[in-house]
N, C-alpha and C positions, 0 to 999 in steps of 0.2 A: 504494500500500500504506500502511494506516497503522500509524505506530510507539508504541508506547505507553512509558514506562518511568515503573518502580515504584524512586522510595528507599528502603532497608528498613531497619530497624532494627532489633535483635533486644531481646528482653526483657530483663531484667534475670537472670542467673542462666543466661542459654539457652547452652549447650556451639555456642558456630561450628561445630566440627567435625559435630555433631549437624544444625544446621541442614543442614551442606551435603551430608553423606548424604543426608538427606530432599530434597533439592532433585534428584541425581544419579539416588537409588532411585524415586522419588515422582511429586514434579514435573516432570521428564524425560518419564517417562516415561507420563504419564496425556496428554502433548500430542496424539498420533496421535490421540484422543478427540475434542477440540475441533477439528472442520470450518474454522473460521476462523482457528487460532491457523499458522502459513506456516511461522515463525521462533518461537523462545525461546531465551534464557540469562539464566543469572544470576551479575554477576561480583561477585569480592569489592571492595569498594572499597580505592583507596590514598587515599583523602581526606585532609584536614587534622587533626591532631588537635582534638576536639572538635567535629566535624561531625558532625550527631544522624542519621546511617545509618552503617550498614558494610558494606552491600550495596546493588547497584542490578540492577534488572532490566530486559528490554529485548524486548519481545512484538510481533511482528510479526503482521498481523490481516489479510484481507480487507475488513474495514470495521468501524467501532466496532459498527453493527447487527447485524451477526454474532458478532461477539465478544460482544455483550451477549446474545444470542439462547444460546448459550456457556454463558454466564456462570449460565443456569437450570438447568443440566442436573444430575443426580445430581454427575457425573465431577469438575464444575469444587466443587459444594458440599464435597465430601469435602475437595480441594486448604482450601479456604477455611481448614476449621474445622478441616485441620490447623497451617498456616502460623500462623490467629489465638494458637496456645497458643506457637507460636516466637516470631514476629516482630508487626512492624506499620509499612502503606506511611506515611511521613512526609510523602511527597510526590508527586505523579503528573501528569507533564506528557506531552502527547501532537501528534502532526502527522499530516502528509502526508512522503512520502520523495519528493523527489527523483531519479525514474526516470529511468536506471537505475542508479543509483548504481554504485559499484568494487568489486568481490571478486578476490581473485589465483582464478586456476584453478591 
């Protein structure tokens, strides 16, 4: 599975609270949408003061080629060009997970 995660950083001005409605209302929920998208969250960060995010996100995919095939579709553009007027990724780093990794049941 590949895992992708987004740094976030909100704009200047942008209400967090407001962000993370839209993340719970929105973003949540448009995922059943995207065929490749397995897994999402998005947490709030506890980072260091003066670290340029306050959010990081964390997208589990069936493969980038999916995700990016994804990534054309009406569902995922809506997502885009709402987040672009919140936030913006500062950073995006991505792998392979290590199957089968731990979950408690």
């Amino acid at each position: 599975m590949q895992v992708i995660v987004h740094l976030i950083q909100l704009h200047p001005g942008v209400d967090p609270a407001a962000f993370e409605s839209w993340v719970r209302t929105i973003d949540y929920t448009t995922c059943p949408r995207l065929p490749s998208v397995r897994a999402f969250s998005v947490q709030r960060s506890a980072c260091v003061p003066g670290e340029p995010w306050q959010y990081f996100e964390i997208i589990q995919v069936t493969s980038r080629t999916d995700f990016e095939a994804d990534m054309r579709t009406p569902a995922f553009a809506g997502l885009v060009s709402a987040f672009d007027t919140m936030a913006t990724v500062v950073h995006e780093f991505a792998g392979l997970r290590l199957d089968p990794g731990y979950a408690a049941t």
